[in-house]
N, C-alpha and C positions, 0 to 999 in steps of 0.2 A: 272555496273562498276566492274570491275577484280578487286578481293583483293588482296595485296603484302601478306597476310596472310591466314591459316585456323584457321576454329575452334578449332581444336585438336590444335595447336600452341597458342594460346589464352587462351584456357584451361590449359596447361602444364607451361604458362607464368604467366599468373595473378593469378591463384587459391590461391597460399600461399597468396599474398598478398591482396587480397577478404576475405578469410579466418583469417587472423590478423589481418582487419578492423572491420570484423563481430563479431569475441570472443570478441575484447577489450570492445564491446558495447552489447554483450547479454549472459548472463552467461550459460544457456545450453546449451551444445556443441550439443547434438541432434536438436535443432531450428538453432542454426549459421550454422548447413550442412544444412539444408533445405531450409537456406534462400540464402545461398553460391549457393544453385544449382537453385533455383529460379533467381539468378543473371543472371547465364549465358544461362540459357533458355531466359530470355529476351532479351541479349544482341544478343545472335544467332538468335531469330525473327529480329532485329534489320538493320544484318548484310546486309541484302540484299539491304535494301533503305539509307545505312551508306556511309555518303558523308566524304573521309577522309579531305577535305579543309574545312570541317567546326569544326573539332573537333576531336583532337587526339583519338585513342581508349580505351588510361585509363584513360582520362577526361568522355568519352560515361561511357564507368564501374564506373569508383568513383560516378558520377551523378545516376544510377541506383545503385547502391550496396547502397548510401546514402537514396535512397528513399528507401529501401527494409525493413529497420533496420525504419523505423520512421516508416513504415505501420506494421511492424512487433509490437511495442508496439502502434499502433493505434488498431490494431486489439484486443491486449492483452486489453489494457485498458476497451476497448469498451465489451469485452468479461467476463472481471471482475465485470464491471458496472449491465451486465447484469445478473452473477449469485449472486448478492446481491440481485437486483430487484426480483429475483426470490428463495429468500431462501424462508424457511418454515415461514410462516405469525402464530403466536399465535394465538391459537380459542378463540373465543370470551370466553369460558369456563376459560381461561386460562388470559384472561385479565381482569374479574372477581374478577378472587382470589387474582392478584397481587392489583388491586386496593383494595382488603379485607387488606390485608394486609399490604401497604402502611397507609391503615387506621389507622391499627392495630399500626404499628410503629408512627404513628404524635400522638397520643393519649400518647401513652408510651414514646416518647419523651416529653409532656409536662407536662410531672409527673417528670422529671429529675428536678434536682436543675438548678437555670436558669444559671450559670456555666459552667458546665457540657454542657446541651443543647447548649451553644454558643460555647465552645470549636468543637463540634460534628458538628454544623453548617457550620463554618466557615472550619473547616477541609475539609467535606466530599462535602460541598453545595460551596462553594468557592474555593475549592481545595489549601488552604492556608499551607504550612508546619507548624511542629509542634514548631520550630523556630522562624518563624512570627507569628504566635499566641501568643509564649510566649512575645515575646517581645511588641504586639499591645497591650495585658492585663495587660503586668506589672507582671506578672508573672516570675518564675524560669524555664525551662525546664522541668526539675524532676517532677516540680507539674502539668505542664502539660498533659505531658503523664500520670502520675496518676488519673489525672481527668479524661482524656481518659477512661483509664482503668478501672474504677468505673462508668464513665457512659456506657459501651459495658457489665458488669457486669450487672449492674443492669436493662438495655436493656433486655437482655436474658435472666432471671428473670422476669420479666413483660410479653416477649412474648411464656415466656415457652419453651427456646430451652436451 
């Protein structure tokens, strides 16, 4: 089938607006070129089996530019995924000392006034502000954080830092 248009006319027509569908949804302007010209590589393979009775040709582009931008963070994701999977793993040496030391610390928290140790608890193990603590103990704020502050004192005192 004979196209009413060329590529170079396709190009010169849609790019801005390929191009301000692609920035609005990927913030490096270096990837939305790259996936902008991936667009139109597809749609130019396209062109030649492109029935225009089935489907305008910036219905065919928005349909492809829309898939480009979801593969494009399908790819990111999948690729983020995999350098977590692949960060540096702790040696076994190294998992050792922290459970030394974790020891080190539940020891030396159980020498705290049990206070203190509950305030530390519920703070760092519940992740409860220092607001809701005061108010679930009955406490003032002020003596909150000062209990804080005397238990992190005397923490680091015990563990010799």
């Amino acid at each position: 089938m004979k196209l009413s248009f060329s590529p170079d006319q396709l190009y010169i027509e849609y790019k801005p607006i390929v191009m301000s569908y692609i920035s609005a949804r990927v913030t490096c302007n270096e990837d939305a070129e790259d996936i902008c010209g991936d667009v139109f590589v597809k749609l130019f393979g396209l062109l030649e089996s492109y029935d225009e009775k089935r489907a305008s040709v910036s219905t065919l582009l928005y349909k492809i530019t829309h898939d480009a931008v979801i593969d494009y963070y399908r790819r990111k994701r999948e690729h983020d995924e995999l350098s977590e999977d692949h960060a540096v793993l702790p040696s076994s040496e190294d998992i050792i000392m922290d459970r030394e030391r974790a020891d080190e610390l539940i020891k030396a928290l159980s020498k705290l006034p049990q206070q203190q140790r509950d305030i530390l608890i519920l703070r760092f193990y519940r992740g409860w502000t220092l607001v809701k603590i005061a108010e679930e103990m009955g406490l003032s704020y002020n003596k909150v954080v000062s209990r804080q502050n005397s238990a992190f004192k005397a923490l680091r005192e015990m563990l010799g830092e």
